[in-house]
C-alpha positions as CSV (number, residue, x, y, z in Angstrom):
1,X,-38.7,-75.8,-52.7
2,X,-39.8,-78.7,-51.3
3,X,-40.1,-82.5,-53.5
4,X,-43.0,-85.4,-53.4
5,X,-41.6,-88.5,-55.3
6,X,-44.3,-90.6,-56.2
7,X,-43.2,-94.6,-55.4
8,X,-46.3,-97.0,-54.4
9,X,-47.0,-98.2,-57.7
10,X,-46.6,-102.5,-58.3
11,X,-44.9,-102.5,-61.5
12,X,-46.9,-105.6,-62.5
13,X,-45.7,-106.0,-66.0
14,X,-42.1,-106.7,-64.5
15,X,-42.9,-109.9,-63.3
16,X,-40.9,-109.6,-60.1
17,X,-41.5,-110.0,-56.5
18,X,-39.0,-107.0,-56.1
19,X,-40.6,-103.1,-55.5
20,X,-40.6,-101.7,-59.0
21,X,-38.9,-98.4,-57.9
22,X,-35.7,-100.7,-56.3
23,X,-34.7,-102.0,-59.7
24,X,-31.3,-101.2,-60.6
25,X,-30.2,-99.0,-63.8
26,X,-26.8,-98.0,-64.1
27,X,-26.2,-99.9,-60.2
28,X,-28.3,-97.5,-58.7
29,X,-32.3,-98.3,-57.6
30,X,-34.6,-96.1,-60.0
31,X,-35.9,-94.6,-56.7
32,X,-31.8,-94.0,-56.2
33,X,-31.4,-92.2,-59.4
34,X,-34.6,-89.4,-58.5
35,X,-33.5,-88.7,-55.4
36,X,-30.1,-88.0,-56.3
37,X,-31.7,-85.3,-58.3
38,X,-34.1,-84.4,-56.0
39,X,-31.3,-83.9,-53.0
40,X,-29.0,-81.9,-55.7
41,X,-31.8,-79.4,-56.2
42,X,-31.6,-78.6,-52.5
43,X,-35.6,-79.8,-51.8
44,X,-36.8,-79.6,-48.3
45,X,-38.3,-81.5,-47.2
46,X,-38.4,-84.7,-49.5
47,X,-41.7,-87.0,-49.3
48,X,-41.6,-90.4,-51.2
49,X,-45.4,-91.7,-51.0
50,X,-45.1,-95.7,-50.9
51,X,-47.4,-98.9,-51.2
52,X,-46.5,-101.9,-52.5
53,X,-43.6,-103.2,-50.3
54,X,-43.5,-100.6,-48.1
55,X,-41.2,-102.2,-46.2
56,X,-38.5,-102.8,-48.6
57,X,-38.5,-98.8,-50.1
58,X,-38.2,-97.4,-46.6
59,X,-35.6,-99.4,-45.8
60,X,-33.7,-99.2,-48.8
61,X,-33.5,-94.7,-48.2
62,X,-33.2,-94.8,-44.5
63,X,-32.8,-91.2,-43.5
64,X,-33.3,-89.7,-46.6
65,X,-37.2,-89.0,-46.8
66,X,-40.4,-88.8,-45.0
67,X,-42.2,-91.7,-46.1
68,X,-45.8,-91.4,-46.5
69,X,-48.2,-94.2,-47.0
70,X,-50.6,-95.0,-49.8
71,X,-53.0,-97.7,-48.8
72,X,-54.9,-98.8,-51.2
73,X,-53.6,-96.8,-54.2
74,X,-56.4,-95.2,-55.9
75,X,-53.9,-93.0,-58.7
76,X,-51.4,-90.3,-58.6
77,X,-54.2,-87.7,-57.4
78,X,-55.4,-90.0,-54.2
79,X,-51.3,-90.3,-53.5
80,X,-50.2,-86.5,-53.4
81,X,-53.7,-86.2,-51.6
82,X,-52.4,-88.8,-48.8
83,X,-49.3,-86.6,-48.7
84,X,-51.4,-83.5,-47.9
85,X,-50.6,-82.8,-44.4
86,X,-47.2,-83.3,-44.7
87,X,-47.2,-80.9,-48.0
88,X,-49.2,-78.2,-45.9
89,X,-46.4,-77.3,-43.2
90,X,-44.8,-75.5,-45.8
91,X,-47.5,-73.2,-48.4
92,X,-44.8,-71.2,-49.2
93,X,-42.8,-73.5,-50.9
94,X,-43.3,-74.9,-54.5
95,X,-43.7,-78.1,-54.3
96,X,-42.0,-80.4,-57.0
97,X,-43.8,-83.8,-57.5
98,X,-42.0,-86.6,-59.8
99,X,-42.1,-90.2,-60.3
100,X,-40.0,-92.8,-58.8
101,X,-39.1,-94.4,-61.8
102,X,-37.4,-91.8,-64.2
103,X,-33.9,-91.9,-64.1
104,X,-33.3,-90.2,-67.4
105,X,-34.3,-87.1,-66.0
106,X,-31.6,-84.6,-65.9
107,X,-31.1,-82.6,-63.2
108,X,-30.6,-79.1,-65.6
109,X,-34.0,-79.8,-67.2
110,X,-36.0,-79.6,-63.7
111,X,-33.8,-76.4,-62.8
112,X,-35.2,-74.8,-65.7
113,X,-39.1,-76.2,-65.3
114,X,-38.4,-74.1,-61.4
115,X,-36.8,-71.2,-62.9
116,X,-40.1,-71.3,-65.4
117,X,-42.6,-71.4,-62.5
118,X,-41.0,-68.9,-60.8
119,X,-40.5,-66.0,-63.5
120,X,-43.9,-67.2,-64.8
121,X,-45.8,-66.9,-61.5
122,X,-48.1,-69.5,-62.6
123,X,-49.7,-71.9,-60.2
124,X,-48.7,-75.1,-61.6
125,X,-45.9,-75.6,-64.2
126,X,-45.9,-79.4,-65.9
127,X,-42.6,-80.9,-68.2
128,X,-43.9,-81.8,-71.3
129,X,-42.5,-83.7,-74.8
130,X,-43.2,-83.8,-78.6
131,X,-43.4,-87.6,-79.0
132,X,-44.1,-89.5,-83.1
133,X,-45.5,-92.3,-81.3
134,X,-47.2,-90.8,-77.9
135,X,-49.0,-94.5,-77.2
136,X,-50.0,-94.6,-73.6
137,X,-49.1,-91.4,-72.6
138,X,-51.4,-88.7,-71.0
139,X,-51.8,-86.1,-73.7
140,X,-51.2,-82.1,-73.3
141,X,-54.8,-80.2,-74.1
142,X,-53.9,-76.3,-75.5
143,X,-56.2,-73.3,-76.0
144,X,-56.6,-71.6,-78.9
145,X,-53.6,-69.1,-77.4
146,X,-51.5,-72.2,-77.1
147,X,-51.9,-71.8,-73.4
148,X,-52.4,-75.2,-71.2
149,X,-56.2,-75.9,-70.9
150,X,-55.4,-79.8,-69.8
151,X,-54.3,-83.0,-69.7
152,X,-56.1,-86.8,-70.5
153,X,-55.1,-89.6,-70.0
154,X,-54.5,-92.0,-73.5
155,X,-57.4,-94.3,-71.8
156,X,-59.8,-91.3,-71.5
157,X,-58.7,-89.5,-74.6
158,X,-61.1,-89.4,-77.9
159,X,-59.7,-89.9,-81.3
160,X,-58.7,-86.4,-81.9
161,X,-57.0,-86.3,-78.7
162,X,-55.0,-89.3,-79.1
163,X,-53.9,-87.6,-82.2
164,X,-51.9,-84.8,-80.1
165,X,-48.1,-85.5,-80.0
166,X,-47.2,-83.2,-77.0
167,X,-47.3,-85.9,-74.0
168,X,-47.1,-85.1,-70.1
169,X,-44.0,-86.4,-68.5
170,X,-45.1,-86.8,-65.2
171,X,-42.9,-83.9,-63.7
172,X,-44.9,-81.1,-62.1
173,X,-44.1,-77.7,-59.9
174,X,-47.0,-76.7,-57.7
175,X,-48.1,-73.6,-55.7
176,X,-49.3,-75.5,-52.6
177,X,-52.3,-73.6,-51.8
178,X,-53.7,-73.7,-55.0
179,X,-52.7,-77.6,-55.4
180,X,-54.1,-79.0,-52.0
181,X,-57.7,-76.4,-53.2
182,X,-57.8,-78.5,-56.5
183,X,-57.1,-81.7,-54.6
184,X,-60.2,-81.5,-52.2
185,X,-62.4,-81.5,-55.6
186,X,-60.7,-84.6,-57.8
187,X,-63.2,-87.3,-58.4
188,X,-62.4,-90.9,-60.2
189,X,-64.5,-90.3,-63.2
190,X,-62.1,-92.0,-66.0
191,X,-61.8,-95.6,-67.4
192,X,-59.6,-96.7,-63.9
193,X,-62.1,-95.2,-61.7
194,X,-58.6,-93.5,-60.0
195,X,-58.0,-89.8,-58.8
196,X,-55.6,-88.6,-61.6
197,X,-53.0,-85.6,-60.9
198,X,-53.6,-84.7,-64.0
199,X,-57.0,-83.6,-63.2
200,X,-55.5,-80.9,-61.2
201,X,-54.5,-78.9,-64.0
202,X,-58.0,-78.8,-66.2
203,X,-59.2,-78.0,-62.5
204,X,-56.8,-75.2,-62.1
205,X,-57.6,-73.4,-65.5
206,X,-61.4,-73.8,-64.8
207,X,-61.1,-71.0,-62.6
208,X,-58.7,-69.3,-64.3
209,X,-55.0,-69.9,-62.5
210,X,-52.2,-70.0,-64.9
211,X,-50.4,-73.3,-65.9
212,X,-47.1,-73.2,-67.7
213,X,-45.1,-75.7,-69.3
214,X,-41.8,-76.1,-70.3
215,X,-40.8,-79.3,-73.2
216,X,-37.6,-80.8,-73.1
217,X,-35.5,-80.9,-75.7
218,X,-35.0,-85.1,-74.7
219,X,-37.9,-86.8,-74.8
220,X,-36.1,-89.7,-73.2
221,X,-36.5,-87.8,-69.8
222,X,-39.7,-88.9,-69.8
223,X,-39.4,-92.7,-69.8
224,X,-40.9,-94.1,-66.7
225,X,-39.9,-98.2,-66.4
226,X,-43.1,-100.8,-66.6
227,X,-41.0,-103.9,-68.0
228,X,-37.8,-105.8,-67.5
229,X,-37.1,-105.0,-71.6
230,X,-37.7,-101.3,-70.8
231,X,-35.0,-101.2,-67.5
232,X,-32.9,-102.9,-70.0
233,X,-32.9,-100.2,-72.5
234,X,-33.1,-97.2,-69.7
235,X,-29.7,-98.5,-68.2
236,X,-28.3,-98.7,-71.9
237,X,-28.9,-95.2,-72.2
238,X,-27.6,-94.1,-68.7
239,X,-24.3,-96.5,-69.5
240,X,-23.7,-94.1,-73.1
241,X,-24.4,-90.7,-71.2
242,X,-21.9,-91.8,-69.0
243,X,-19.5,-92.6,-71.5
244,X,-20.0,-90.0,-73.7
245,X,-19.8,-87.2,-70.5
246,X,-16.2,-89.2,-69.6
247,X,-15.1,-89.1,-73.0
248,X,-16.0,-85.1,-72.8
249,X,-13.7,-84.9,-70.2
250,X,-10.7,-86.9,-71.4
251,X,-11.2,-90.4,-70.5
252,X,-10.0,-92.8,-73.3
253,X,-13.0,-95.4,-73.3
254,X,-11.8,-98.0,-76.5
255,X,-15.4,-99.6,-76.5
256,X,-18.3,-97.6,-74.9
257,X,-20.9,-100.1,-76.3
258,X,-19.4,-102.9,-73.6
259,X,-17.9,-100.6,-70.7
260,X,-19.8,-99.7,-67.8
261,X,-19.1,-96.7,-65.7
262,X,-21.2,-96.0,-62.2
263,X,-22.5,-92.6,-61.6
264,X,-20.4,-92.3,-59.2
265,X,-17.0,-93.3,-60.3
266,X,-14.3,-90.3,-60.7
267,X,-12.1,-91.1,-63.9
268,X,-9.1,-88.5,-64.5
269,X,-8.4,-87.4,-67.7
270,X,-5.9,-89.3,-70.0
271,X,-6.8,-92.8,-68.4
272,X,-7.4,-95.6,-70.6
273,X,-10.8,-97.6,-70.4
274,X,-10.9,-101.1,-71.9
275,X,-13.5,-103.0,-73.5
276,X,-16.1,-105.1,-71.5
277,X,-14.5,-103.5,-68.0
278,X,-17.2,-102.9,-65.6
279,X,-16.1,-99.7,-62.9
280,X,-18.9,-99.7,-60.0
281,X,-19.5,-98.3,-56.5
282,X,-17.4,-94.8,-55.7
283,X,-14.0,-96.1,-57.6
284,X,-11.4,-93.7,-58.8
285,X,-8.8,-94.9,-61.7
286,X,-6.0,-92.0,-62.0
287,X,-4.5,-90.2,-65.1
288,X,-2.5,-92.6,-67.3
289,X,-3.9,-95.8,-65.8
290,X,-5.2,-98.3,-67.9
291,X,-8.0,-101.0,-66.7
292,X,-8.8,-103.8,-68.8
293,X,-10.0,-105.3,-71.0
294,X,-12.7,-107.5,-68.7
295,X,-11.9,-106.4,-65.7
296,X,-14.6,-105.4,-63.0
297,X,-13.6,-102.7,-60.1
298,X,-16.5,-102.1,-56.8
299,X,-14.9,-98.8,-54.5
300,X,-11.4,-99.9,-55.6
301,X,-8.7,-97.2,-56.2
302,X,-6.0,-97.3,-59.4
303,X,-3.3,-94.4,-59.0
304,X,-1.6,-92.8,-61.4
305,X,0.1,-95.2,-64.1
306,X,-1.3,-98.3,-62.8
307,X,-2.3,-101.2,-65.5
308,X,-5.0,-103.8,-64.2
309,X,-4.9,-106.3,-67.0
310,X,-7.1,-108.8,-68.6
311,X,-10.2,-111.1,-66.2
312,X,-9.0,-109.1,-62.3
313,X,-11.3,-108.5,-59.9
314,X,-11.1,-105.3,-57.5
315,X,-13.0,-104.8,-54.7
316,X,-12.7,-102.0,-51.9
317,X,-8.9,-101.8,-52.2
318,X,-5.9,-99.7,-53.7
319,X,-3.0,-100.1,-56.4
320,X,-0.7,-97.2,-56.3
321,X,1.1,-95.6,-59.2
322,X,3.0,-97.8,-61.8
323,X,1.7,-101.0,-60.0
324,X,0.7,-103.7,-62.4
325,X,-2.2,-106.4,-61.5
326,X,-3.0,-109.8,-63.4
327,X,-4.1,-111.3,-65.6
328,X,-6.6,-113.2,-63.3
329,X,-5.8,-111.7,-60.0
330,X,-8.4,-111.2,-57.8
331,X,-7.6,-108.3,-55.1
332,X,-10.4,-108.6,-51.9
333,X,-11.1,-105.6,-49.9
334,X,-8.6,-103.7,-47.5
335,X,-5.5,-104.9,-49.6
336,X,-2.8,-102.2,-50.8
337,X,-0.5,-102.4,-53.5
338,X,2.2,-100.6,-53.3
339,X,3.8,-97.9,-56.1
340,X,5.7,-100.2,-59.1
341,X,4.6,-103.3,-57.4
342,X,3.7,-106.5,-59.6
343,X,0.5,-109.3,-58.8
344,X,0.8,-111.7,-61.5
345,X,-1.4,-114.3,-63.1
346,X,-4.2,-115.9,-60.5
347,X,-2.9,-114.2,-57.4
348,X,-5.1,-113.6,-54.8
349,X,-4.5,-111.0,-52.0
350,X,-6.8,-110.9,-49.0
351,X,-6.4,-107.4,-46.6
352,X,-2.9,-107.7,-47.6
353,X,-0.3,-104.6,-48.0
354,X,1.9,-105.5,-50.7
355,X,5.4,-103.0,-50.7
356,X,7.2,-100.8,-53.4
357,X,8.3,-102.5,-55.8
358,X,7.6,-106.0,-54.5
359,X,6.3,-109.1,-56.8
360,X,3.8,-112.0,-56.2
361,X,4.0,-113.3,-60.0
362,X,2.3,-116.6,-59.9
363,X,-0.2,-118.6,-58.4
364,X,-0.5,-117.5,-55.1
365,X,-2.6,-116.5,-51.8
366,X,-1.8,-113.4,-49.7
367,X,-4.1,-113.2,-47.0
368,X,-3.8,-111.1,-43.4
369,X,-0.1,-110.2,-44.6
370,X,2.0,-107.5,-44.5
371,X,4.7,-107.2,-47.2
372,X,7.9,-104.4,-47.2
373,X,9.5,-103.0,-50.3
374,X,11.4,-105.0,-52.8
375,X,10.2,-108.7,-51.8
376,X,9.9,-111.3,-54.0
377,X,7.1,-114.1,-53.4
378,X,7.4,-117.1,-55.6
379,X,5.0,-119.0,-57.2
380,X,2.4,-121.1,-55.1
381,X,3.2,-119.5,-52.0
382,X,0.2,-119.6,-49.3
383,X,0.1,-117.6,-45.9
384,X,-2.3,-119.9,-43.8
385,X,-3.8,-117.0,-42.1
386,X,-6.9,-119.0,-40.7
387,X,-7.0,-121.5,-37.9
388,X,-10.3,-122.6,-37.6
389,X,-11.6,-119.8,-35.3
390,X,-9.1,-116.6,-35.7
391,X,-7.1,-115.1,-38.5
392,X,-3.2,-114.7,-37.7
393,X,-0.8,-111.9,-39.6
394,X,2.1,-112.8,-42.0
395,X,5.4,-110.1,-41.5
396,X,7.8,-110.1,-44.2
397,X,10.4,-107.6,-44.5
398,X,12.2,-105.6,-47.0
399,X,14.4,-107.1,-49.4
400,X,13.2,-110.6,-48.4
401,X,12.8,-113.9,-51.2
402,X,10.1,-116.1,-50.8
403,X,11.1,-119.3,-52.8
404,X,8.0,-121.2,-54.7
405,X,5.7,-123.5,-52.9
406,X,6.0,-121.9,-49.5
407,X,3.8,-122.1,-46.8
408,X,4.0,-120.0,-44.2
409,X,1.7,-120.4,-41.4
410,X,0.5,-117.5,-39.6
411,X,1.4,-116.1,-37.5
412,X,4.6,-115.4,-38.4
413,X,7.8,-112.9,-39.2
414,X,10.2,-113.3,-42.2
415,X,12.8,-110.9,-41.7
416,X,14.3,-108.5,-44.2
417,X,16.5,-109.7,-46.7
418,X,15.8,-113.2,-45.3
419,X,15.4,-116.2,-47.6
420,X,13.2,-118.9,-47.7
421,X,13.9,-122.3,-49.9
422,X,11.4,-123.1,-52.2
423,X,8.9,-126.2,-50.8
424,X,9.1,-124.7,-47.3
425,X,6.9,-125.2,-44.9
426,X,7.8,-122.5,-42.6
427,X,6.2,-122.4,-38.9
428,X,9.0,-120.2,-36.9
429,X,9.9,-116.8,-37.2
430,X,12.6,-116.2,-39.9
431,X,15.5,-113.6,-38.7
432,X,16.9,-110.9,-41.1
433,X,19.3,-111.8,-43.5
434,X,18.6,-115.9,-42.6
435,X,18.0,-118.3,-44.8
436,X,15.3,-120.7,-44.0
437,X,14.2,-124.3,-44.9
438,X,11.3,-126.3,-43.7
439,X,11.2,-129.6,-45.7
440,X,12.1,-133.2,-45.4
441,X,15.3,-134.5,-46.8
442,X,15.3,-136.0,-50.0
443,X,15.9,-139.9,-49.9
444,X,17.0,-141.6,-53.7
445,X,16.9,-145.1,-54.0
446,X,18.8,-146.3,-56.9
447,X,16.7,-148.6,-59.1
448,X,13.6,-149.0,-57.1
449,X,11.7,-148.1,-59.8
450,X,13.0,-150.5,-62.3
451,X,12.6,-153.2,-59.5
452,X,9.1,-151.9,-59.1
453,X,8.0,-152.6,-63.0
454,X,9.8,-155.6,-63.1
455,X,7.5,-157.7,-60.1
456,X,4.9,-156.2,-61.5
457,X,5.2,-157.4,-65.0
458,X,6.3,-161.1,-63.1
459,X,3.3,-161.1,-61.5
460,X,0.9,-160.7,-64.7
461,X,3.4,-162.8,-66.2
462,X,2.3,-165.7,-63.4
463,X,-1.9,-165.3,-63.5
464,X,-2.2,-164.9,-67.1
C-alpha cells in the first residue's frame, strides 16, 4: 500500500502567516498527526503534495516523504493528478489518499477502510459519516441498491442533495490504474472552477467499476481544521482521548478537563496525574509517582515513587525513585536527581547530578555541578559556573554540608564530608573532612549607631 497526503491548501480562514497543515494539536503539527498514521500502516512510499509554503512543510518532515509540488492549486483532483508520476511506479499498490489536516482519524478505522477494499475488490473505496448538520460537506450520492453512484460537493449540490446526511470524509483507497484512467478525464465544471477528487468516483461508476464505502462509527474522524476556534476544539478532543485511553490503562488523572498528555508520553499504571499539569515531548512518569498539580514536564523522566510538586518546570532531565522536586523548582536539561533526593522551593539545577539522598532545600542555583550521596546544600547557595566565555564544574563529595549563602566559584572540589560555613565565599579546593570558611571577620563597634542618630538629629536640630 502506498499513501498520498494531501497538504498545499492556505488555510485562509486561520488568519495566520503559518502553513495551515503545521499548526499544532495535541503538540504535534496536523501534518504530524497523519503521518504518524500513515507510517504505522506501513505505506510505501508516502507522497505529501504541497503549495502554500512549500518551504516550511518540507522542512518541517525532512526524510519522511516525497514531496510533490502543487503550483497553482486548482483542487484535490488537479493535486493527486500532479502526483501522478510518482503514483505510477507502483500500479500494484492501493493507493491511500488523505488530508493533511485530520488528526482525529484513528489509525483502526483506515485499517478497516483497506481490509474493505481489499475483500471487496472494488476500485475505489471512500470513508464516509452520518452527519445531523452535514453544512459544507461533500455529500455521498447512492443507487437505488444503496450502492455508491457519487459524490457533490455542498456548493454544487441541489436542494434534495443537500438534504442527504451521509458526508464524504475525505479518506479514499484507490486501484491505481483505474484512478490515474479517471484522472486524465476530470474537468473544472463546478461553482470553484477546480478538478475535484470527488469526480473520480461518479467517473468510476459511469463505466461500471465498483466503489465501496465503509462509515465510521465517529464522525469526529472526519473533521478537517479551517479556523483557529476549530484547532481549538480538535486538540480538546485529542487532549480527552488521551486521557480517557490513560485512565484505561491505570493512570490516576484527578482532572482530565485541565491535564494535558502528549501522544507520545508513556505513563505507568498506578501513577498519579494532577490537575492543570502539562506532560509533553517523549516523557515517562513511573508507577506510584505523582506530578502536580501545575507542573509542566518536555522529555523529562520521573521514576518510580517520585513526587514533583506544585508550579516545577522539567525539561530533558531525570528524578529517580522516591526523589521529591519543589514547589517552584525549575530542573534544566541534562540534570539528574538522584533516588530519595530532595530540591526544594525555587531551586534551580542546570546539567547538574544531584546524589542519593542529598538535599538543596531553598533558594538556590546548581549549575555544571556534580553532587555525591547524602550532601546537604543550604539555602542561597550558588555555583558560579560561568566566567564570561567558558563554563567550569563544581565537585562535592559524599557526606559534605554546604552552609547557606555559599558561593562557590567554579571550578572547584569540596571534598566528602567536608564543611563549608554559611556566607562563604569559597574559591579553593576544599579537602575531605575540612571545614572551610571564606568571609571577612566580623568588626562590632559598640555604640556607633546611637552616635550615628544622635549627629544626625543635632544637625536638623541646627538648620531648622
Amino acid at each position: 500500500m502506498q499513501a498520498l497526503v494531501l497538504a498545499a491548501g492556505k488555510g485562509v480562514r486561520m488568519r495566520s502567516r503559518r502553513a495551515k497543515v503545521l499548526h499544532e494539536a495535541l503538540g504535534i503539527s496536523l501534518l504530524g498527526h497523519v503521518l504518524r498514521t500513515v507510517e504505522a500502516l506501513g505505506a510505501d512510499p508516502v507522497g505529501i503534495v504541497v503549495g502554500h509554503r512549500a518551504e516550511d512543510v518540507e522542512g518541517a518532515f525532512p526524510g519522511r516523504a516525497t514531496f510533490l509540488r502543487q503550483e497553482p492549486p486548482l483542487g484535490t483532483g488537479h493535486a493527486v493528478q500532479v502526483a501522478g508520476e510518482h503514483v505510477a511506479r507502483h500500479p500494484e499498490r492501493p493507493l491511500l489518499v488523505l488530508s493533511g489536516d485530520v488528526p482525529l482519524l484513528r489509525l483502526a478505522t483506515v485499517e478497516k477502510l483497506l481490509i474493505l477494499h481489499r475483500e471487496s475488490a472494488a476500485d475505489a473505496t471512500l470513508l464516509t459519516a452520518a452527519l445531523p448538520q452535514p453544512g459544507a460537506y461533500g455529500r455521498v450520492l447512492r443507487d437505488a441498491s444503496g450502492g455508491v453512484r457519487a459524490i457533490v460537493e455542498a456548493r454544487d449540490a441541489t436542494p434534495a442533495e443537500l438534504a442527504v446526511r451521509e458526508i464524504n470524509a475525505g479518506v479514499y483507497v484507490f486501484d491505481v490504474p483505474a484512478l490515474l484512467g479517471a484522472l486524465g478525464r476530470l474537468r473544472p465544471q463546478n461553482a470553484q472552477g477546480e478538478y475535484y477528487l470527488t469526480d473520480v468516483v461518479g467517473l468510476l461508476t459511469a463505466e461500471g467499476r465498483r466503489v465501496a464505502a465503509w462509515t465510521t462509527d465517529d464522525p469526529l474522524e472526519s473533521r478537517g481544521v479551517n479556523t483557529l476556534a476549530e484547532l481549538s476544539e480538535i486538540t480538546r478532543i485529542l487532549r480527552s482521548r488521551r486521557a480517557v485511553e490513560l485512565m484505561a490503562s491505570g493512570v490516576v488523572i484527578e482532572d482530565p478537563e485541565t491535564t494535558v498528555i502528549g501522544p507520545d508520553v508513556r505513563v505507568e499504571a498506578d501513577a498519579v496525574i494532577r490537575p492543570f499539569t502539562m506532560i509533553e515531548g517523549h516523557s515517562f512518569v513511573a508507577a506510584e509517582a505523582v506530578v502536580g498539580p501545575y507542573v509542566r514536564m518536555v522529555d523529562a523522566e520521573v521514576k518510580q515513587g517520585a513526587v514533583i510538586l506544585d508550579h516545577c518546570f522539567l525539561r530533558d532531565c531525570v528524578v529517580g525513585p522516591g526523589a521529591v522536586v519543589g514547589p517552584f523548582a525549575h530542573i534544566r536539561p541534562e540534570s539528574v536527581i538522584g533516588p530519595r533526593a530532595k530540591v526544594g522551593n525555587f531551586v534551580e539545577l542546570k546539567k547538574t547530578h544531584l546524589g542519593e539522598g542529598s538535599k538543596a532545600p531553598h533558594l538556590s542555583y546548581l549549575g555544571d555541578a556534580t553532587i555525591g550521596p547524602s550532601v546537604n546544600v543550604g539555602a542561597g547557595t550558588i555555583t558560579c559556573n560561568y566566567d564570561g566565555v567558558n563554563k567550569h564544574p563544581t565537585r562535592i563529595g559524599a557526606g559534605a554540608f554546604i552552609g547557606s549563602d555559599t558561593t562557590l566559584v567554579a571550578p572547584i572540589t569540596v571534598g566528602e564530608g567536608a564543611y563549608v560555613a554559611a556566607g562563604s565565599a569559597i574559591t579553593e579546593d576544599v579537602p575531605a573532612d575540612a571545614l572551610a570558611l571564606g568571609r571577612a571577620r566580623q568588626v562590632i563597634k559598640e555604640g556607633w549607631a546611637a552616635a550615628r542618630r544622635a549627629k544626625r538629629a543635632g544637625s536638623g536640630a541646627k538648620h531648622s
